[in-house]
N, C-alpha and C positions, 0 to 999 in steps of 0.2 A: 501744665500749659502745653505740654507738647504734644501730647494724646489729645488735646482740643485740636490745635493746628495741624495734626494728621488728621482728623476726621474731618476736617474741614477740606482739605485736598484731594481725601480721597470722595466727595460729595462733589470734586469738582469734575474729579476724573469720570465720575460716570456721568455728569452731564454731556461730558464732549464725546464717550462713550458712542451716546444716543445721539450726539450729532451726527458721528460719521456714521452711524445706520441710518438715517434719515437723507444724507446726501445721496445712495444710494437710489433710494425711493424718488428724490427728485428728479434724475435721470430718467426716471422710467416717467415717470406722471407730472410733468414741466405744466400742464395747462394746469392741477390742482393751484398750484403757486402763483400762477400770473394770470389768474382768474383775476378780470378789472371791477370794482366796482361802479356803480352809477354817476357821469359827471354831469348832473342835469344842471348845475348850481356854479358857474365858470370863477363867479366871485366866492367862492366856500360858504355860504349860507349863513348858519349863526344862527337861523331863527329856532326856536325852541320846536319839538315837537307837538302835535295835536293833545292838548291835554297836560301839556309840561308846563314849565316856565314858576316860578315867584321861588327862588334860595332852596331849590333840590325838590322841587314839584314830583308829581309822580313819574313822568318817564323824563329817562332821561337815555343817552347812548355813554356805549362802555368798548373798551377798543383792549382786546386781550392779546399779547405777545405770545409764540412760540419760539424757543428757543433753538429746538431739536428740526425744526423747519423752517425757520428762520422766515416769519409772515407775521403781519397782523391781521386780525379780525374782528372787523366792525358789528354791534350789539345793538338793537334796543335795549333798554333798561328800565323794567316800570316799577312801581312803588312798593311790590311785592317781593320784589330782589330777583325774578324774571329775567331772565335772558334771551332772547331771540337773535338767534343772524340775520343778517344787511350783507345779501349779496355771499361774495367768496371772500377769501381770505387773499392779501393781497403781500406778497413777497418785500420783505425790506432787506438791512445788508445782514452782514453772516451774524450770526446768534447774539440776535437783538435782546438788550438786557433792563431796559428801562424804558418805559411810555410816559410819555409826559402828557398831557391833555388840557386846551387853552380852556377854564373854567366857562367859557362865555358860548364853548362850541364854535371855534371856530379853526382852529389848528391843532392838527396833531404831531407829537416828536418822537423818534424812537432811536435809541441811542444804540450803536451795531457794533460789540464788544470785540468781535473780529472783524471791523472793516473800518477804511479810513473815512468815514463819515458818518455827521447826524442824516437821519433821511425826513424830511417833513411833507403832511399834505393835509391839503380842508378839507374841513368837516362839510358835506350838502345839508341839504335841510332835511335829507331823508335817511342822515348818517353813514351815507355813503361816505368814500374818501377819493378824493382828489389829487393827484401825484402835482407838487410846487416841480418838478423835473422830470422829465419823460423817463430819462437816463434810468435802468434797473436800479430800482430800492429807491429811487427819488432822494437821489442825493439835494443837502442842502449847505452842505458845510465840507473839509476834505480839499481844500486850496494849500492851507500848510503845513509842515509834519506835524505840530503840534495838536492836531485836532483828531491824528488818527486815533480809534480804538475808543471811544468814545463810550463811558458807563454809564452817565446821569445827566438830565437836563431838569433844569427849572423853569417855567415862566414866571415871573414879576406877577403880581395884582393887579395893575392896567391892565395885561396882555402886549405889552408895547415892548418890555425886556427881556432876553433868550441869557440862561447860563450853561453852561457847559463843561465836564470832567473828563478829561482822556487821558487814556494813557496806562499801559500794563506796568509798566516801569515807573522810570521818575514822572511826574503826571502834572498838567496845567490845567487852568481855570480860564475861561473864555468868557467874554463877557460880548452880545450880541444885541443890533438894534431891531425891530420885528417891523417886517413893510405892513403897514395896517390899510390900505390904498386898497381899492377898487380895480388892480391895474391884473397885468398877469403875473406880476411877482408880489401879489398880496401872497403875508407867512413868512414870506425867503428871509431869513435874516442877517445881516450884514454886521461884519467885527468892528467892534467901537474902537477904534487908536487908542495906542496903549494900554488896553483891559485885557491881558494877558498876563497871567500869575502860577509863578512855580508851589507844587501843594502836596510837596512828599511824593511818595511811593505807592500806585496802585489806589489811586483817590475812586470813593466807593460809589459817593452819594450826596447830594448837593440838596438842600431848601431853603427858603426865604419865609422869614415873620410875616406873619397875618398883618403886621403895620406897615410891611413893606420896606424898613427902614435896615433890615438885616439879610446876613447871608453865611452859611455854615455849610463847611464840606466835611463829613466824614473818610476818613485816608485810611484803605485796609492794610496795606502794606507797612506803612511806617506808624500805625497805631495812633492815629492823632484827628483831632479837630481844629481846624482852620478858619479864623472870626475876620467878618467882613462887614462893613457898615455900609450901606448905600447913600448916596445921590438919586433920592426919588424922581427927582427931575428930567439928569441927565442917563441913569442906568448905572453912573461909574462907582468902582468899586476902590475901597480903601483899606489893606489890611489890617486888623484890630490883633493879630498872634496869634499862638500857636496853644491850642493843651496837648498834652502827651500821655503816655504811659495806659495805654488802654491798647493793646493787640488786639489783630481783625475788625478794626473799628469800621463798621458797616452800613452804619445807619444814622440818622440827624433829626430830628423834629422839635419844633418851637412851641410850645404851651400857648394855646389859644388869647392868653391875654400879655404874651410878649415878656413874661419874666423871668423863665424857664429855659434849657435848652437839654434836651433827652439825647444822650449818646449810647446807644447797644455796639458792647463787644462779646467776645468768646463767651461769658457765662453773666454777664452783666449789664443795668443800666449804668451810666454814668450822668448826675444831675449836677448843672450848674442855673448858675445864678447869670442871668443878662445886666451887664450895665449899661448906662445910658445912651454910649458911645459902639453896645456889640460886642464891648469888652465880655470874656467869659471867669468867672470863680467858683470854683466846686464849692457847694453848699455844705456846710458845718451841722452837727458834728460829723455826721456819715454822707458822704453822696453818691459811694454804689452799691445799688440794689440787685441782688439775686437773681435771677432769671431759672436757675438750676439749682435753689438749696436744697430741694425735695426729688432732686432728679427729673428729668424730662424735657428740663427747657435750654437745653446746649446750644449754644451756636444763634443768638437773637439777629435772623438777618435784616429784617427790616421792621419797620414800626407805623400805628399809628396811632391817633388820637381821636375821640369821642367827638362830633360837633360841638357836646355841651361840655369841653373840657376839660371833666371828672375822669375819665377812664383810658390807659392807657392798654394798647394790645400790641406783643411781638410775635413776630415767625419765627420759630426756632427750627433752624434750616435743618439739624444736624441729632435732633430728638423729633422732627414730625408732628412737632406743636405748634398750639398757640397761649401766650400766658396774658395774662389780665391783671389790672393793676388798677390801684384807687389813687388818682393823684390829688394832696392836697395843694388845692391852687395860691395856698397863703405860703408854705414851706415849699415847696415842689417833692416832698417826700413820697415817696411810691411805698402802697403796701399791696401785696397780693392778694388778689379778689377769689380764686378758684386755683386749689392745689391737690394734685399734681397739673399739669399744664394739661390741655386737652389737645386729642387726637385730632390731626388733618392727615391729607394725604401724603405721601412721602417728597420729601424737599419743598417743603413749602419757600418758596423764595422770595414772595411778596406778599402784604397784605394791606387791603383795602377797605373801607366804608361807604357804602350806598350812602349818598346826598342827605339823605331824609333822615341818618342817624339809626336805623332799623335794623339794617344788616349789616355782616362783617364777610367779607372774600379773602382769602389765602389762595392763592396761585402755585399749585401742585406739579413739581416738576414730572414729577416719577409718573404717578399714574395719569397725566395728560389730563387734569382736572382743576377744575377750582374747588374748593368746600366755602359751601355759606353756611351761618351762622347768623341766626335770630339773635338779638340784640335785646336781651332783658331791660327793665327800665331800672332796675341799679347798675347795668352797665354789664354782671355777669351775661355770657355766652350761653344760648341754651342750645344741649347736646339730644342727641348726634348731630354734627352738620345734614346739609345737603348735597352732594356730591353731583355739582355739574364740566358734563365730557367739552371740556376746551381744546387746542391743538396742542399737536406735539412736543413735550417739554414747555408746557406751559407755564411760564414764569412772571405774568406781568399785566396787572388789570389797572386801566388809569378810566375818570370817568367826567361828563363834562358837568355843569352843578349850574344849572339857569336858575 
């Protein structure tokens, strides 16, 4: 275990590495960064693209984080797995670590691991962005100490609810109401009284059920999963406990029909069972699966899931993979689809799916890329990827799904 959690430190050392080489560079080239995009659209847009729209149409926009440059950049995104730029890349706070994206297109989040706040802006209708604060990095959050350093945000299913994980140290959960209004604080979202909750040590990664009725934080620091049931209604949140015993717990995702809950640590999945209430129970007789039996897949940082629910895929930050997995949606048992894990670029730190189910994105810190990946129809990956140039220490693709 230790030899994991050093290589996992030292993956972290050379991120900040390439930060302070890139701080450098902003000094000299300030207009790359605060290049603005298009604000044709005052109320952020929402409308789908020419050609988009019906449950991940063919275009849609895709908003990619760098970390070593600390900006986001706005995409088209068509049904070929296609990237184009919208405009320049627009400067958020220091080494932004998670994008959130309102499915309906209409807000974007980006959670600034070195700064004391979320930064939010709309989406136009030409995928431009919109700064919700003029302030650099468009702050929208960063009133109380509790919100500094912020890793993960969620939005709710309406689009109506904002959650939120900060904190390098001991670490809270924020729970936010989303201005949906016409006005100029459409986005901004505002702290719901008393939805503030203490959530371990170095809380990673936050999502919510496709029924909307749950809520699970992933905690790297203190190794744990955090179970919350929702107030669909109101937003507020209710603590359901704690599981533990899982180091560098990074990542969270919910089984497309709510019964499931997927937790990646150091060399493993960890699968529980959802009850009624959000309650969590490791699945019998086994419920951690491998990541790394056959070598290659160390360190699962993040994860996702197939639209059709069968196939499960992790970043292995720390082996330069990605592993594939068959989940049966009766058990929630994971078997591995493709072994050894397949090659991405170096530090893959996120990984995502085109709307349409077709392609797969990992977010390549090292070599300033994303890799895609064609999406077989049993779910396996078909190799080599496609190796497209993103910015600096890019760690982070979120996309909108009309």
């Amino acid at each position: 275990m230790s030899a994991i959690v050093s290589s996992t430190s030292q993956s972290h050392h050379r991120s900040r590495v390439r930060v302070l080489s890139s701080l450098a560079i902003l000094a000299i080239a300030p207009l790359v960064y605060f290049a603005a995009c298009s604000s044709s659209d005052d109320n952020g847009g929402g409308a789908p693209p020419p050609g988009g729209g019906g449950g991940g149409g063919a275009n849609q926009f895709a908003f990619v984080i760098a970390s070593a440059a600390s900006e986001v950049q706005a995409y088209n995104l068509d049904g070929s797995g296609n990237l184009a730029p919208i405009a320049g890349a627009i400067a958020t706070g220091v080494i932004p670590h998670h994008v959130d994206v309102d499915r309906a297109g209409r807000f974007v989040y980006v959670a600034n691991h070195d700064s004391p706040f979320l930064s939010g802006w709309r989406i136009n209708q030409d995928g431009s962005l919109d700064p919700m604060n003029p302030a650099p990095g468009s702050p929208v959050t960063g009133t109380d100490p509790s919100e500094n350093q912020p890793h993960s945000s969620v939005i709710d299913q309406t689009g109506e609810y904002l959650y939120v994980v900060s904190g390098h140290g001991a670490s809270t959960l924020r729970a936010y109401k989303i201005d949906t209004s016409t006005g100029p604080t459409r986005g901004v979202p505002s702290f719901i009284a008393g939805q503030s909750f203490s959530i371990g040590t170095h809380a990673h990664n936050v999502t919510i059920s496709p029924n909307n009725s749950f809520l699970y934080v992933a905690v790297e620091g203190s190794g744990e999963v955090h179970a919350f049931s929702r107030d669909t209604g109101t937003g507020a949140l209710t603590a359901q406990g704690v599981m533990n015993g899982m180091p560098t717990c990074d990542a969270v995702v919910v089984a497309n029909d709510n019964r499931f809950l997927f937790a990646s640590y150091e060399n493993a999945i960890e699968v529980f069972s959802i009850g009624t209430n959000g309650t969590l129970a490791r699945i019998t007789p086994v419920s951690a699966f491998p990541t790394n039996n056959v070598g290659g897949g160390a360190t699962p940082h993040a994860m996702a899931i197939h639209p059709n629910g069968q196939t499960l895929y992790t970043a292995n930050l720390n082996s330069n993979t990605v592993s594939v997995f068959r989940v049966d949606t009766n058990t929630g048992v994971l078997t591995e689809l493709q072994s050894p894990p397949l090659a991405t670029g170096a530090e893959p730190n996120f990984i995502g799916i085109h709307p349409n189910g077709s392609f797969l994105f990992t977010a390549d810190a090292g070599p300033d890329q994303l890799s895609r990946f064609a999406i077989n129809s049993d779910g396996t990956l078909a190799v080599p990827p496609t190796a497209i140039p993103a910015g600096p220490g890019a760690n982070g693709i979120g996309t909108t799904k009309f």
